[in-house]
C-alpha positions as CSV (number, residue, x, y, z in Angstrom):
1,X,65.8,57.3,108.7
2,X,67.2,55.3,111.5
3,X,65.9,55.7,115.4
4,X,69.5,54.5,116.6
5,X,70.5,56.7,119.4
6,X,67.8,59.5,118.7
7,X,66.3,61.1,122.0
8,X,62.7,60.0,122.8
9,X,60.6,63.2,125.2
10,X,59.2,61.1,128.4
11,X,58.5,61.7,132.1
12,X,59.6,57.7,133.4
13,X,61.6,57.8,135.8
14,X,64.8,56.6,133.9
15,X,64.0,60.3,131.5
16,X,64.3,62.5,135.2
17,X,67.2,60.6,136.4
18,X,70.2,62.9,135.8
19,X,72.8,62.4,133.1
20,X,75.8,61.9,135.6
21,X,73.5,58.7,137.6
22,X,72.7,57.4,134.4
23,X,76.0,57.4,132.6
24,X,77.3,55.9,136.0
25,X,74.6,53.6,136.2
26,X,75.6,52.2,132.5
27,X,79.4,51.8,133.4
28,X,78.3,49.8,136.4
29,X,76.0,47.5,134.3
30,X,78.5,46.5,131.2
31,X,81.1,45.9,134.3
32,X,78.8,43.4,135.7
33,X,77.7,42.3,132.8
34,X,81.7,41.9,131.4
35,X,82.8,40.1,134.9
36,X,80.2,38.1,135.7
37,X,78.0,36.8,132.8
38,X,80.3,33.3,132.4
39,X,77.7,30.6,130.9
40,X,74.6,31.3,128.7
41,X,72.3,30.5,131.4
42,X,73.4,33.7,132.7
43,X,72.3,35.8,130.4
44,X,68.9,35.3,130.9
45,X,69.0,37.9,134.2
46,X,70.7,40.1,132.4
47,X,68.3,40.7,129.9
48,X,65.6,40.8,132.3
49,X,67.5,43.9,133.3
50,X,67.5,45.5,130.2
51,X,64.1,44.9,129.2
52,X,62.7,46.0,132.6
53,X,64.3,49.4,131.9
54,X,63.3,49.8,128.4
55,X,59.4,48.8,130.3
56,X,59.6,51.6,132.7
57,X,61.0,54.5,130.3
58,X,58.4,53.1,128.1
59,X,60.0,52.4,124.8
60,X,58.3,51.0,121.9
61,X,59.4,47.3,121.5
62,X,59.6,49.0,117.5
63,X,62.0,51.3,118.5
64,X,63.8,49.2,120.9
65,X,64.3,46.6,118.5
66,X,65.8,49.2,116.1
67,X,68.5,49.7,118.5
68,X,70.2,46.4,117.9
69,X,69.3,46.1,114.0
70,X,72.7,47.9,112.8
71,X,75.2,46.1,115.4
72,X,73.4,42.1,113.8
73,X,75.9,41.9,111.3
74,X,79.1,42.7,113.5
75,X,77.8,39.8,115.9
76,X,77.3,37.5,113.2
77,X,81.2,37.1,112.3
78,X,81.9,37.7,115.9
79,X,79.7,34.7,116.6
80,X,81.5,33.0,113.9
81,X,85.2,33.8,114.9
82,X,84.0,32.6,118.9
83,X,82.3,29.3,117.5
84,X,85.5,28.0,115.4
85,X,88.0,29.3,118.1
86,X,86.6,28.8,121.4
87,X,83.0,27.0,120.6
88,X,79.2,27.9,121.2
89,X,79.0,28.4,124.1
90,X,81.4,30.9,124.8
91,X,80.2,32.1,121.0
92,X,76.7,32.7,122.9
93,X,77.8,34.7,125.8
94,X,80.2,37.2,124.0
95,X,77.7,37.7,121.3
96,X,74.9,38.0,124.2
97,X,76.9,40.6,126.1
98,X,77.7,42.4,123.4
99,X,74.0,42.6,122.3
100,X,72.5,43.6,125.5
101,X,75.7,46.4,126.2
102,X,74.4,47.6,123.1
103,X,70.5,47.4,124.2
104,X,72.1,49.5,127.6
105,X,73.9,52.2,126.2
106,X,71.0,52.6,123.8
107,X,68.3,52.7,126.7
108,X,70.5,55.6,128.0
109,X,71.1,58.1,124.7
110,X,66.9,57.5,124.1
111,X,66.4,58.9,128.3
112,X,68.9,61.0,128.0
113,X,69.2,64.4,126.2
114,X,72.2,65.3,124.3
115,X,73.2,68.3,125.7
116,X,72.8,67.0,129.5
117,X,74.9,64.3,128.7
118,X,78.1,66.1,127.8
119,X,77.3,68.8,130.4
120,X,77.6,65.4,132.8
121,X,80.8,64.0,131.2
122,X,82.4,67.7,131.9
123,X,81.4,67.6,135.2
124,X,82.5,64.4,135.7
125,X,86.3,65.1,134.5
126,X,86.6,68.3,135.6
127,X,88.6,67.1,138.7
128,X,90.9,65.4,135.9
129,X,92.1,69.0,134.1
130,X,95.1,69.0,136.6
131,X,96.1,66.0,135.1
132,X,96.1,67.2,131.4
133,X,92.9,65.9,130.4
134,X,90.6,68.7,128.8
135,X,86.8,67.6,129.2
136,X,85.4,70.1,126.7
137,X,88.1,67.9,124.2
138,X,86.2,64.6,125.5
139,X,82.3,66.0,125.4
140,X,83.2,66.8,122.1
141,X,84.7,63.4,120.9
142,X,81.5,62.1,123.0
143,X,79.0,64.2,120.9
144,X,80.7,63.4,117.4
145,X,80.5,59.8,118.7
146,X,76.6,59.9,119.4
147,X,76.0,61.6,116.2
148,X,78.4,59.3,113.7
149,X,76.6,56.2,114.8
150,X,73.2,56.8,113.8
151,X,74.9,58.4,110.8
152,X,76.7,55.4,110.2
153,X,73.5,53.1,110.3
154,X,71.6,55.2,108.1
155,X,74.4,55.0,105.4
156,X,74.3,50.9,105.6
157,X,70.3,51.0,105.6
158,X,70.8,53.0,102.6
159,X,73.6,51.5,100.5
160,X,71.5,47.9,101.6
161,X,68.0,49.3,100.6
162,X,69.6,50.6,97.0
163,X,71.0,47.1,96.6
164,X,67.8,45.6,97.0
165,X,65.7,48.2,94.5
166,X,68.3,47.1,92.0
167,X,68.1,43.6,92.0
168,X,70.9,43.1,93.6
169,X,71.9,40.2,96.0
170,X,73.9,40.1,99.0
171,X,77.8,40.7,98.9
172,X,79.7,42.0,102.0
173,X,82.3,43.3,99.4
174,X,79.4,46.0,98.1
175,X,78.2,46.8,101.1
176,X,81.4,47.3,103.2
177,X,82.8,49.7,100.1
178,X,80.1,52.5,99.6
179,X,79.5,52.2,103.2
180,X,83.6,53.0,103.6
181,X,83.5,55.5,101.1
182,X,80.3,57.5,102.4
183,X,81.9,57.6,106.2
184,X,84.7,58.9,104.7
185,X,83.0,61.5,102.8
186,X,81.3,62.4,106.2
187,X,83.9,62.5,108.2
188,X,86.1,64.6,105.6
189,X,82.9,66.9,105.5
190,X,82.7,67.1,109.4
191,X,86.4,67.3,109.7
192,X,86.1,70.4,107.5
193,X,83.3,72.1,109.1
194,X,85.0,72.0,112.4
195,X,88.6,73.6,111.7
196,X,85.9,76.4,109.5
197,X,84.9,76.9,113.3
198,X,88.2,76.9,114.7
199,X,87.7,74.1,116.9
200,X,90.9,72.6,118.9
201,X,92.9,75.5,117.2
């Protein structure tokens, strides 16, 4: 069972701080991090970021680690598409910001309760209703978001653990097709179980 995205009880200070200050605080970090983090040297005080946050909510270095294990594979061709196209360097930084936006927004869903999350997003767009956006619609996509990625990693640990208890050696071809075929199952199953509901009727 993957710890991706799971909430973890705690009284640190980043587990008090509200939903609303900590969603904010995350949008403000992967800005920065986006605008200003130009060379690799640079990511060095970034990180430190990060990992002093992780220290003071008090996360096992086990569990933080398992935050970045299902996103490795999606760096590694990103890394490889940067290196050919636009060389290491630049290969380092995108795959380094990319890793420790990750790291963030997974620092936040293991402080942060579910439920006081998308009570925060509503708040936050409920000034936006007059302008035709419906934040119950959004909380929702929000919550089926947080739930489908820890879904999503389970299904690839999975798939990759029956490879390896058959024998089997690495092929991206057999991983990325019962991977596709299992999200599709779930979301067919999901999509389902919500119209059962009546949800967005």
């Amino acid at each position: 069972m993957t710890t991706l995205g799971l909430y973890r009880s705690g009284d640190s200070v980043l587990h008090r701080m509200s939903a609303a200050t900590k969603l904010a605080g995350l949008v403000v970090v992967l800005i920065a991090m986006t605008v200003a983090v130009r060379a690799p040297w640079q990511l060095v005080p970034a990180a430190a970021v990060v990992v002093c946050g992780y220290a003071v909510a008090r996360v096992p270095v086990r569990v933080a680690l398992s935050q970045l294990r299902p996103v490795l594979w999606m760096l590694l061709f990103v890394g490889a598409f940067q290196v050919i196209f636009t060389g290491w360097r630049r290969a380092l930084v995108v795959c380094g910001v990319l890793l420790l936006s990750v790291a963030a927004a997974a620092l936040v869903t293991l402080t942060t309760r579910v439920l006081d999350m998308l009570d925060a997003v509503q708040s936050l767009l409920a000034p936006l209703r007059r302008f035709g956006v419906n934040p119950d619609r959004v909380a929702l996509v929000l919550a089926m978001t947080l739930r489908c990625v820890p879904l999503l990693a389970g299904l690839v640990s999975d798939v990759t653990e029956a490879r390896k208890a058959r024998g089997l050696g690495f092929s991206l071809r057999a991983l990325a097709v019962p991977v596709m075929i299992g999200a599709l199952r779930t979301a067919d199953a999901m999509g389902e179980a919500l119209a059962a509901r009546g949800v967005d009727d």
